[in-house]
MMTF fields as JSON, N, C-alpha, C and O atoms, coordinates in Angstrom:
{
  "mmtfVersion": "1.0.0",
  "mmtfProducer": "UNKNOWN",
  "numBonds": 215,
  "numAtoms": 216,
  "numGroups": 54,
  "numChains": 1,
  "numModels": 1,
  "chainsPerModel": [1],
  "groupsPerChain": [54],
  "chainIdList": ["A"],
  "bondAtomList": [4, 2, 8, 6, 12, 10, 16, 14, 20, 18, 24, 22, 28, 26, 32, 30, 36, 34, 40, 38, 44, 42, 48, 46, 52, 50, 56, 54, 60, 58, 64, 62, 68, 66, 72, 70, 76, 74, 80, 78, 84, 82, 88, 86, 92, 90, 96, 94, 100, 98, 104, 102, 108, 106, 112, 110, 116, 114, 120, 118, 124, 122, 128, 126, 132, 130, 136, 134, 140, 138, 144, 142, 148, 146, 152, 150, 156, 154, 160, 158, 164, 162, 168, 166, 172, 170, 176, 174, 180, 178, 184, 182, 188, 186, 192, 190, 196, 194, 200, 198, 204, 202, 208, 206, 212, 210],
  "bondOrderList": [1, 1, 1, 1, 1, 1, 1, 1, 1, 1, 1, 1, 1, 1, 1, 1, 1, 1, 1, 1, 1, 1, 1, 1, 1, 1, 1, 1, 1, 1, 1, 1, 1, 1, 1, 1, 1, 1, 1, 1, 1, 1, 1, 1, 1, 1, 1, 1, 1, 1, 1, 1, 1],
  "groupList": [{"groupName": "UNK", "atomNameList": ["N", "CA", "C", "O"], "elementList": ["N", "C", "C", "O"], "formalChargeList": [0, 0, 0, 0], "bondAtomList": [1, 0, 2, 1, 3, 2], "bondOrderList": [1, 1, 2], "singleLetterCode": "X", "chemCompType": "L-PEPTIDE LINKING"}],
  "groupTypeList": [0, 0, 0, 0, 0, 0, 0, 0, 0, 0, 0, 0, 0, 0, 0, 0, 0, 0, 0, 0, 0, 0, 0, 0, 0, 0, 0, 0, 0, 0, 0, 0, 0, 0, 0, 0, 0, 0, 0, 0, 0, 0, 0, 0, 0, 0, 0, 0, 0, 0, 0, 0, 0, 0],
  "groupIdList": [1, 2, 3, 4, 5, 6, 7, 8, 9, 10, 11, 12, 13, 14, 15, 16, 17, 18, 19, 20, 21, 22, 23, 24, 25, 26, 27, 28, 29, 30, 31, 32, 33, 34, 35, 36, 37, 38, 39, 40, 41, 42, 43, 44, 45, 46, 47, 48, 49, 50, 51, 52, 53, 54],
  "secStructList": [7, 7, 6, 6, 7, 2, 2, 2, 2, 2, 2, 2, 2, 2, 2, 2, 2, 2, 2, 2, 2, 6, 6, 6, 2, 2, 2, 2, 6, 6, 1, 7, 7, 6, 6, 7, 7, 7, 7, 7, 7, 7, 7, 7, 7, 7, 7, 7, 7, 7, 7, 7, 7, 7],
  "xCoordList": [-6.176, -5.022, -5.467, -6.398, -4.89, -5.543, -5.342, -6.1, -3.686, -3.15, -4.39, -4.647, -5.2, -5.977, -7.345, -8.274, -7.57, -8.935, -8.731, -7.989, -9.641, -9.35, -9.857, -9.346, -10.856, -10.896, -10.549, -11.28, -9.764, -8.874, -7.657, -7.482, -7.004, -5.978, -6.625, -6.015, -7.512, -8.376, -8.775, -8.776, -9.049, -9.305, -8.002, -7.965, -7.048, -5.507, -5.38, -5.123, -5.503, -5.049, -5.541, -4.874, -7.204, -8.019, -7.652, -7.558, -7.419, -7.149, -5.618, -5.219, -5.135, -3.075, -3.668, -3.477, -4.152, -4.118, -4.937, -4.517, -6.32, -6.371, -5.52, -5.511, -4.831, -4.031, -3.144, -2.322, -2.321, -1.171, -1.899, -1.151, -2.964, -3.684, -4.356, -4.807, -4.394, -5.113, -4.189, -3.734, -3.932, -2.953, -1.79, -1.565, -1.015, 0.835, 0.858, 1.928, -0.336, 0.48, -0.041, 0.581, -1.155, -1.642, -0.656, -0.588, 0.603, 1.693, 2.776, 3.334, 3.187, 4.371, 4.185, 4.932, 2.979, 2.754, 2.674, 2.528, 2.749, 2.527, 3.918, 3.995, 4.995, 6.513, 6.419, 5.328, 7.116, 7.794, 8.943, 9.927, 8.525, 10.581, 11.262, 10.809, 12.765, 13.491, 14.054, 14.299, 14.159, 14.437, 13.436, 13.789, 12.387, 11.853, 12.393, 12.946, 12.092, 12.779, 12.31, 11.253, 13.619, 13.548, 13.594, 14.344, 12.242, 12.992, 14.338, 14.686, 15.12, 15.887, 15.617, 14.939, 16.265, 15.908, 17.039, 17.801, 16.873, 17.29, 17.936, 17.506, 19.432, 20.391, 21.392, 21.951, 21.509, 22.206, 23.689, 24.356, 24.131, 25.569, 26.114, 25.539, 27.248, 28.231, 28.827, 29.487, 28.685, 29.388, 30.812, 30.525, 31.786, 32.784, 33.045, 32.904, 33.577, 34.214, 35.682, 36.293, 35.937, 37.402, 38.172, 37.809, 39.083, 40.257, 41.266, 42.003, 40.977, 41.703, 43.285, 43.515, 44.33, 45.866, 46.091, 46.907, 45.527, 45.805, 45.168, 45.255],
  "yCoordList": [7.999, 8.108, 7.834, 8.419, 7.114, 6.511, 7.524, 7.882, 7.988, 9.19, 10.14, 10.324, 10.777, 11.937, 11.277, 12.074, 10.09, 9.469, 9.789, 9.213, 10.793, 11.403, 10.31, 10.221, 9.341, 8.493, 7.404, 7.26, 6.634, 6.025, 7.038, 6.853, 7.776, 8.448, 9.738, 9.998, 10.234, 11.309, 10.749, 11.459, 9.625, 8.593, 8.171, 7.697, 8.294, 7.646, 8.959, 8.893, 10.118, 11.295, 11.771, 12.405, 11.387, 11.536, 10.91, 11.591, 9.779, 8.451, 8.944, 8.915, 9.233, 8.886, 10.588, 10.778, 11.319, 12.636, 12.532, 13.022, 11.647, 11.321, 10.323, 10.364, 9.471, 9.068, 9.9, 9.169, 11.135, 11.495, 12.469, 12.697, 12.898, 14.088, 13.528, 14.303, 11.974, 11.514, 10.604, 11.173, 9.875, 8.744, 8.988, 8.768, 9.758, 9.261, 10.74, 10.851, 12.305, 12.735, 12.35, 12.783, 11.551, 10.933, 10.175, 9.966, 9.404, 8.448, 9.243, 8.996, 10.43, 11.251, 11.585, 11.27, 12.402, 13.585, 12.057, 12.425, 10.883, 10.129, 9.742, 9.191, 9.877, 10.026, 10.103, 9.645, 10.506, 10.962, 11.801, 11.459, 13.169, 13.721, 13.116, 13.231, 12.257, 12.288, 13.453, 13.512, 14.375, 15.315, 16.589, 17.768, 16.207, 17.1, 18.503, 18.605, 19.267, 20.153, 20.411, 20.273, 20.817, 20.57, 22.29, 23.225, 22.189, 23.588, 23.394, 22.48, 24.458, 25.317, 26.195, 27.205, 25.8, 26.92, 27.952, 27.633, 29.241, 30.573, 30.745, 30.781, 30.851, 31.1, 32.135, 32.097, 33.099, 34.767, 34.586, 34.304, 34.821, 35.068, 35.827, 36.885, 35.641, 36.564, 37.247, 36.612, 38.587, 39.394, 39.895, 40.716, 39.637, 40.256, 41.528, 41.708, 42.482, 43.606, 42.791, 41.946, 43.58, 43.392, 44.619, 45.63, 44.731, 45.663, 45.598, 44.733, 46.906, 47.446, 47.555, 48.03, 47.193, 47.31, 48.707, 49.093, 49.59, 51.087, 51.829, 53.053],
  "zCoordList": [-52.219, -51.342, -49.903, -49.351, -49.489, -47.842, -46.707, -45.805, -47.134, -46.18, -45.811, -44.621, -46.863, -46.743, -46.24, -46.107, -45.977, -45.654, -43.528, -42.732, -43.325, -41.513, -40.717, -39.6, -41.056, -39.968, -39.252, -38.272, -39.361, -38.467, -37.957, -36.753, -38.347, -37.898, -36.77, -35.733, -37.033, -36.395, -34.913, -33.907, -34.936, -33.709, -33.147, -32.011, -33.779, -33.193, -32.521, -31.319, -33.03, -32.639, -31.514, -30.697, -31.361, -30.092, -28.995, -27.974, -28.948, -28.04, -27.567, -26.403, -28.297, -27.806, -26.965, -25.764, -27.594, -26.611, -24.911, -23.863, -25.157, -23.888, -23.236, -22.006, -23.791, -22.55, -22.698, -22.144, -23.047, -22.963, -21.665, -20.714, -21.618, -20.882, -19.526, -18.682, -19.363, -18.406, -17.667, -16.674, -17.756, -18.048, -16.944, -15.754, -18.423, -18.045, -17.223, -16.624, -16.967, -15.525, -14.406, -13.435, -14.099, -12.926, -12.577, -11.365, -13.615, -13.132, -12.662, -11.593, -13.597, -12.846, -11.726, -10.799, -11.593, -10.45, -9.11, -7.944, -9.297, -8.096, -7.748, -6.65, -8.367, -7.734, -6.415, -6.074, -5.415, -4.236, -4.738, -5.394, -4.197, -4.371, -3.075, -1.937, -3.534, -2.449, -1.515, -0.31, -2.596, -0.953, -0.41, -0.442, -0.009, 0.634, 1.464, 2.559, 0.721, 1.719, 3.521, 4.137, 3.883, 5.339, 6.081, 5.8, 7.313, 7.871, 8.432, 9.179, 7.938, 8.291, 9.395, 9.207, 10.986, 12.189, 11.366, 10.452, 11.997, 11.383, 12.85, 14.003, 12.089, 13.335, 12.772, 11.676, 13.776, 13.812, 13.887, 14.883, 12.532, 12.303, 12.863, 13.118, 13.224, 14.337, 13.304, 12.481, 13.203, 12.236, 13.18, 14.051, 13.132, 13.261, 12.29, 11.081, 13.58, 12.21, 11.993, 12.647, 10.583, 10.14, 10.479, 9.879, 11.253, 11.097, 9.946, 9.472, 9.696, 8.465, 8.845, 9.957, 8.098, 8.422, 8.449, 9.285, 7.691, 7.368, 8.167, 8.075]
}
């Protein structure tokens, strides 16, 4: 039965895992996010009280 013979497939299995592990996140992680987050200056809300009708 060829299925149960480990060496060519054992080597497919090695190989596809280093490029899945080396490879393709050195390509994601090199993206740009478009939106960088931005400071935010911190500006003091005017709390009004509310008057109650009652």
């Amino acid at each position: 039965m060829p299925q149960l013979n480990p060496n060519p497939w054992f080597a497919i299995l090695v190989f596809s895992w280093i490029i899945f592990l080396t490879i393709i996140p050195t390509k994601i992680m090199n993206h740009i996010q478009p939106n960088d987050p931005a400071l935010i200056t911190s500006k003091e809300h005017k709390n009004n009280s509310w008057t109650w009708p009652w």
